[in-house]
C-alpha positions as CSV (number, residue, x, y, z in Angstrom):
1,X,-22.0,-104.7,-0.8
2,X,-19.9,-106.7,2.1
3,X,-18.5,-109.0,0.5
4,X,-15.3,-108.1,0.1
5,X,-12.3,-105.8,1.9
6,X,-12.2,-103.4,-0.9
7,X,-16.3,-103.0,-1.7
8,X,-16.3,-102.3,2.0
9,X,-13.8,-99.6,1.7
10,X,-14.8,-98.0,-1.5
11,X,-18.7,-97.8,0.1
12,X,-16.9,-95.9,3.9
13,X,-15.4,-93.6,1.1
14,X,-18.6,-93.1,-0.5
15,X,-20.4,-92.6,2.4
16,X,-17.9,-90.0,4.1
17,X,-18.2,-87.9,0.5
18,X,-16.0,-85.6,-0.6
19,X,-13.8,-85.4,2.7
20,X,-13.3,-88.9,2.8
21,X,-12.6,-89.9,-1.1
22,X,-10.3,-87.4,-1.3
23,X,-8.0,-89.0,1.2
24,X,-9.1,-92.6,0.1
25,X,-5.2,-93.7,0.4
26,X,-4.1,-91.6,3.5
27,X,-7.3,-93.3,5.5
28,X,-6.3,-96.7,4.2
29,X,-2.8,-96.2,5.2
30,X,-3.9,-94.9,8.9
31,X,-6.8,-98.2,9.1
32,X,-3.4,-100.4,8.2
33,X,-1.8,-99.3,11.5
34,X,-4.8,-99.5,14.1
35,X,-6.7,-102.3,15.4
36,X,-10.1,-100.9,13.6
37,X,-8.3,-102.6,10.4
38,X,-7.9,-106.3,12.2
39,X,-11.9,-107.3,10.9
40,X,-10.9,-107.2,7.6
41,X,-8.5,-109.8,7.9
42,X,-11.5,-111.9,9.2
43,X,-12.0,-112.6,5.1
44,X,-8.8,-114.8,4.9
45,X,-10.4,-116.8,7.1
46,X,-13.2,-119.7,6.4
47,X,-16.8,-118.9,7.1
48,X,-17.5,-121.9,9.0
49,X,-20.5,-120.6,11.2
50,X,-23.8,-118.2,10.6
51,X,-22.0,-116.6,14.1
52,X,-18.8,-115.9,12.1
53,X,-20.5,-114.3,9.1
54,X,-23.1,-112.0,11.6
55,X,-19.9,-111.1,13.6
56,X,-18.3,-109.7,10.3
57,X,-20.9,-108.2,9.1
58,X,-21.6,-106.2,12.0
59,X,-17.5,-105.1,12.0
60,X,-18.2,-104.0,8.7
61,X,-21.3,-101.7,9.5
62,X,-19.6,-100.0,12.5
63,X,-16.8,-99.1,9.7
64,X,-19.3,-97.8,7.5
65,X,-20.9,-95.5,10.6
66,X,-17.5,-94.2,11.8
67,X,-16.6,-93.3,7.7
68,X,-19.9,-91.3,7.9
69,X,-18.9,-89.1,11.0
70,X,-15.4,-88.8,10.2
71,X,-16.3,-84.7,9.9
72,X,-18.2,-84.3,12.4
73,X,-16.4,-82.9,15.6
74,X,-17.9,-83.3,19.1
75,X,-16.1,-82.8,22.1
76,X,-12.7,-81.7,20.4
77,X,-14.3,-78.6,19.1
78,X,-15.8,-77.4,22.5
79,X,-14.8,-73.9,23.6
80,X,-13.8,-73.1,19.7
81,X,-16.3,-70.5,17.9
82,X,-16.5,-69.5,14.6
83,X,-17.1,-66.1,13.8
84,X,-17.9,-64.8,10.4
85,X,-17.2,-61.4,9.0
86,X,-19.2,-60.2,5.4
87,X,-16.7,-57.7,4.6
88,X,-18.2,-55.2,2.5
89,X,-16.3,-52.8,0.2
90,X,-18.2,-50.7,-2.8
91,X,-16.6,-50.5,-6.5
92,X,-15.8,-47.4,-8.0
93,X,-17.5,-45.6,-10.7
94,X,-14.4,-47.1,-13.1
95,X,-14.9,-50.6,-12.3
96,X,-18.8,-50.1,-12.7
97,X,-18.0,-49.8,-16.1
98,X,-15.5,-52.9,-16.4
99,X,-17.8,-55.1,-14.3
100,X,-21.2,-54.2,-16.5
101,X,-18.5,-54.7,-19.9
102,X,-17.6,-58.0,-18.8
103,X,-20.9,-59.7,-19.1
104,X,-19.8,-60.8,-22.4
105,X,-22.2,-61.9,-24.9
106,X,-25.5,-60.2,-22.5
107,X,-27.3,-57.7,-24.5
108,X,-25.9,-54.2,-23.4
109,X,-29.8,-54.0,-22.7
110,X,-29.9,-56.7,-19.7
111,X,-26.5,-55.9,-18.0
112,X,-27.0,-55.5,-14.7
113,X,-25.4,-55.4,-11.1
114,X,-28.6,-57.9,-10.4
115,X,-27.2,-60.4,-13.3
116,X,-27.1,-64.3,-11.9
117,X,-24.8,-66.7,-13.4
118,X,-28.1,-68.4,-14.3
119,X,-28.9,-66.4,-16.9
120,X,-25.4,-67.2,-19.1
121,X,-26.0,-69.4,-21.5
122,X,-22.4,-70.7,-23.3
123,X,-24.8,-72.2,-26.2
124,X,-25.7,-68.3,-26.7
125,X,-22.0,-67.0,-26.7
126,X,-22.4,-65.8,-23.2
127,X,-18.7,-66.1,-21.5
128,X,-19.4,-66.0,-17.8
129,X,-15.1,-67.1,-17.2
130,X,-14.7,-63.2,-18.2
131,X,-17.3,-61.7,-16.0
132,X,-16.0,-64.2,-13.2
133,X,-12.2,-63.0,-13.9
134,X,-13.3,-59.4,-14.0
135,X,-14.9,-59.7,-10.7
136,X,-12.0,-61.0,-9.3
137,X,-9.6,-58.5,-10.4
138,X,-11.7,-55.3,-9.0
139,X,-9.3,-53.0,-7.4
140,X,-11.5,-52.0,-4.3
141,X,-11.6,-56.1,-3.4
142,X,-7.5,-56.4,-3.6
143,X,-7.6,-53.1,-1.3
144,X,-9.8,-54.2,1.0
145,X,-7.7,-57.7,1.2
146,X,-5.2,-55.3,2.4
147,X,-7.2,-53.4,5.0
148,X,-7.9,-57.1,6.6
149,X,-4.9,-58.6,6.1
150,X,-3.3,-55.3,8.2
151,X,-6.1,-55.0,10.6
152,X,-5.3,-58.7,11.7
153,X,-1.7,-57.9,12.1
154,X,-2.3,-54.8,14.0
155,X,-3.4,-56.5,16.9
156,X,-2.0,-56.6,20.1
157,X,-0.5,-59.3,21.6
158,X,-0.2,-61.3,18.0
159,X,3.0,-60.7,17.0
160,X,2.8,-64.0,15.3
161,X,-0.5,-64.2,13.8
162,X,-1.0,-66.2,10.0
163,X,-3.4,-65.4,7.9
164,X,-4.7,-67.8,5.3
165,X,-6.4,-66.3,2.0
166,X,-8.4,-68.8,-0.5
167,X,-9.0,-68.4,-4.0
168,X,-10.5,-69.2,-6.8
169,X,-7.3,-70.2,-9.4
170,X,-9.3,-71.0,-12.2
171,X,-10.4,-67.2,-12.7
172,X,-6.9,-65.8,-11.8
173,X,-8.1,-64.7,-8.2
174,X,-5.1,-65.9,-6.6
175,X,-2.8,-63.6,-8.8
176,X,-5.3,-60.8,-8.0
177,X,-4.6,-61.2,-4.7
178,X,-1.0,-62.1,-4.6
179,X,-0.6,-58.7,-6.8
180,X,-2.7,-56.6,-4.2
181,X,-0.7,-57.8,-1.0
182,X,2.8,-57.6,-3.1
183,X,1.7,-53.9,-4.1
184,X,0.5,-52.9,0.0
185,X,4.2,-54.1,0.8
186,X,2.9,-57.2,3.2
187,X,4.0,-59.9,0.3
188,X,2.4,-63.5,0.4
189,X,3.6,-66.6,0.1
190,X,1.7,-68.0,-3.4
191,X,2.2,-71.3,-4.1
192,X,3.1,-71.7,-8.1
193,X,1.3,-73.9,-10.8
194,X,4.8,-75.1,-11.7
195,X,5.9,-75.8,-7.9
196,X,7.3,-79.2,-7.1
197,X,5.9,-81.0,-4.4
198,X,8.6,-80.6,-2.3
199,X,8.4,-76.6,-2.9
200,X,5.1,-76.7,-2.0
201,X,4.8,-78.7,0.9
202,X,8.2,-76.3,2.5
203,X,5.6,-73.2,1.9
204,X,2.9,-74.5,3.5
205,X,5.1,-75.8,6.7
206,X,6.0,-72.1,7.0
207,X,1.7,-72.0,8.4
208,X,1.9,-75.3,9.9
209,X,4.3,-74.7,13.0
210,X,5.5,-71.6,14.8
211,X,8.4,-68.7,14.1
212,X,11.4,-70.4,15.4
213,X,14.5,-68.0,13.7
214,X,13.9,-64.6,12.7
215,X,14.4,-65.5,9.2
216,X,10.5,-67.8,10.1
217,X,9.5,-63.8,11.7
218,X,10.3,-62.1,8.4
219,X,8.5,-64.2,6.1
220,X,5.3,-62.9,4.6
221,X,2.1,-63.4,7.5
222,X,-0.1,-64.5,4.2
223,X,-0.7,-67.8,2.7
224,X,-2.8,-67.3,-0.6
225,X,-3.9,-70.8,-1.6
226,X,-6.9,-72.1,-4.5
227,X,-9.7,-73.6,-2.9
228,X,-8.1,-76.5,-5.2
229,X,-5.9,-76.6,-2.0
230,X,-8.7,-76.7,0.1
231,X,-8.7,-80.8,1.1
232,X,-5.6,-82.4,3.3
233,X,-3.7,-79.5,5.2
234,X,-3.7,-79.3,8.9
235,X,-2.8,-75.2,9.4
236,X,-4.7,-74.9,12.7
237,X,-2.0,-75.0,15.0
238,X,-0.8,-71.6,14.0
239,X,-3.4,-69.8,12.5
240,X,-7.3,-68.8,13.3
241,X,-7.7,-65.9,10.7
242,X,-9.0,-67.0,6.8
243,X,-10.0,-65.0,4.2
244,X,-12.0,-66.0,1.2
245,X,-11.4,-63.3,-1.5
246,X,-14.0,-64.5,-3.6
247,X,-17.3,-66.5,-3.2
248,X,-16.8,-69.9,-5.3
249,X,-18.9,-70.4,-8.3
250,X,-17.5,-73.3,-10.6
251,X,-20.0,-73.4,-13.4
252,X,-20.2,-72.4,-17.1
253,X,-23.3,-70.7,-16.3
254,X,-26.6,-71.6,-16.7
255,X,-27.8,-75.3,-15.3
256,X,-24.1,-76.4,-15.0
257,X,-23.7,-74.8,-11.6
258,X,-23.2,-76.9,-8.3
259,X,-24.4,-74.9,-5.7
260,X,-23.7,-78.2,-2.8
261,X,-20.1,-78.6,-4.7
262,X,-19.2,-75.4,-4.4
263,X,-20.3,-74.9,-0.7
264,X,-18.7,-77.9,0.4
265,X,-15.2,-76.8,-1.2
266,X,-15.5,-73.6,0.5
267,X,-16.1,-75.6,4.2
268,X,-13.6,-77.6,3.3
269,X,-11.5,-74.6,3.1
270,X,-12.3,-73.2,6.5
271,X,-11.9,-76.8,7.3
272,X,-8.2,-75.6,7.0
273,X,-8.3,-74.1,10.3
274,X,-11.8,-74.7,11.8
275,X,-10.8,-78.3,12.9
276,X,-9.9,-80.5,16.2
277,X,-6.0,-79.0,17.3
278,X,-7.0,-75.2,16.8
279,X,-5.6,-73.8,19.9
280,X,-6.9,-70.4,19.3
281,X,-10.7,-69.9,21.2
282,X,-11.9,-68.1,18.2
283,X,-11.4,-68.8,14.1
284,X,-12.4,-65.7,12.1
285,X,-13.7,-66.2,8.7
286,X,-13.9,-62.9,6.8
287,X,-15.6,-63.2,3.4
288,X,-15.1,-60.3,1.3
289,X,-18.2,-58.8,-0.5
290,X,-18.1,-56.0,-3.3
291,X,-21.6,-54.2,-4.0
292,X,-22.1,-51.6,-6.7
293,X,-21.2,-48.1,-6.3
294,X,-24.5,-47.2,-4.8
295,X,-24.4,-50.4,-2.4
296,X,-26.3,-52.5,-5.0
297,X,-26.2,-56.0,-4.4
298,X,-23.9,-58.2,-7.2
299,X,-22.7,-61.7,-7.9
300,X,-20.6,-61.6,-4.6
301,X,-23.5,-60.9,-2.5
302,X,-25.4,-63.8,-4.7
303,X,-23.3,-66.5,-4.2
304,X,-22.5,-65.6,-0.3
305,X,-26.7,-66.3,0.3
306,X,-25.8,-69.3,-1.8
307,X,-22.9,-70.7,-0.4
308,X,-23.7,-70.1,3.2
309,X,-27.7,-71.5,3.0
310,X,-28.4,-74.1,5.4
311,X,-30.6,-76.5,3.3
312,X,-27.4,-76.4,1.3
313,X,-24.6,-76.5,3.9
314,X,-27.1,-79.6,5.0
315,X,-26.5,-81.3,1.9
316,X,-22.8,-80.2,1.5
317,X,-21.9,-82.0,4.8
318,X,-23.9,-85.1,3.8
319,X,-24.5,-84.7,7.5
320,X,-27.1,-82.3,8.1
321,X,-24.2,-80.7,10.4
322,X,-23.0,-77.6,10.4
């Protein structure tokens, strides 16, 4: 698997996962411009001696080592904690109704708040992208986006706190809550399917670096972003508070579900801001759970256990690492 420049590179990218293959050509660009790339111009040379060969070899393996600890963070992160807040918020006796109706395809008999994406089946007509979508779109989870988003902003000595707010696109949750914050009066900034690169990248800058003009202070304070987002932006110079307004499930029910995918997208996500150059001493993650209207537990509280289980964050991080 050495024997080559690029089999070495492609195995560092395997072996750093999802956080590394993602940024396969960023790395490569950054290796280009630093001594750590100088081994592999050892293969233009001859291999004239056993000593030659071990001496490459070795440069290769330390490569390998530092690809799989590129996400871990040791001394950079010192000081830094990560609190979590389960926001919980109950529906309404309306949306009871619309989130039981949903289950598309379930026997009116075995709808449930307790219903697990397991027990979808697309082969049996079962559409779990509706009950997903509808779950999303509940009116007490937009509010309570609101109640964070203005709690965060209500502190003292802030002024210019940034909030970032993940979401899952493929169900329609960042519309949800780009509707709920436009509705409160706090706007968002919502990057568009249909934005150019350049577009995009100018919205995101807006989180990346500090109000310099007051046109910067009257800007929205909210970045919604998909958790397709999630991998490659640096945001934690100016902001410590994320929100994820919906636990990630990517799945068509059934066995298709990946519960290690889907936690490692949303860690990358808090990645965002939970990273070396936070300068804040504390990142709050606030996850927003909706129960029943008599506090029942449903899918949101299901795929939080999920999501946040340590076997499974061990896996996710391909590190053992939290």
């Amino acid at each position: 698997m050495l024997d080559s420049s690029s089999r070495v590179v492609e195995l560092a990218n395997l072996m750093g996962n999802v956080y590394v293959c993602g940024l396969a050509s960023h790395w490569r660009k950054l290796e280009r411009e630093s001594s750590r790339d100088i081994f592999l111009h050892n293969y233009l040379e001859p291999k004239q001696s056993r000593e030659i060969r071990r001496n490459i070899y070795e440069k290769c393996q330390d490569y390998i080592r530092i690809a799989c600890c590129r996400n871990k963070t040791g001394e950079e992160m010192d000081g830094i904690e990560l609190v979590n807040h389960r926001c919980v918020v109950q529906m309404t006796g309306g949306e009871k109704e619309l989130y039981l109706r949903s289950q598309s395809g379930i026997p009116k008999s075995k709808q449930s708040f307790a219903l697990t994406p397991e027990e979808f089946d697309e082969t049996s007509g079962h559409d779990i992208k509706k009950f997903l979508r509808q779950n999303a779109a509940l009116e007490c989870r937009g509010k309570e986006l609101v109640r964070i988003c203005k709690s965060i902003l209500s502190r003292k000595g802030d002024e210019q706190v940034k909030i970032v707010v993940f979401t899952d696109g493929s169900i329609g949750a960042g519309n949800a809550a780009r509707e709920a914050l436009d509705k409160s009066g706090l706007g968002c900034t919502f990057i568009e399917c249909d934005d150019a690169a350049e577009t995009m990248n100018q919205k995101i800058s807006w989180y990346q670096t500090g109000d310099a003009t007051e046109e910067d202070r009257k800007r929205p304070r909210a970045l919604v972003l998909h958790y397709d987002h999630a991998a490659g932006l640096n945001l934690q110079t100016e902001c410590h508070d994320l929100i994820l307004f919906t636990p990630l499930y990517r799945g068509r029910g059934g066995s298709t579900s990946d519960a290690v995918s889907d936690t490692s997208t949303e860690l990358q996500a808090i990645g965002r801001v939970f990273r070396p150059g936070q300068t804040h001493p504390q990142v709050h993650v606030h996850r927003i759970e909706v129960r029943g209207d008599n506090d029942e537990e449903c899918l949101d509280g299901q795929l939080i256990r999920r999501n946040t289980d340590e076997a499974t964050i061990a896996m996710a991080v391909n590190a053992g690492d939290k």
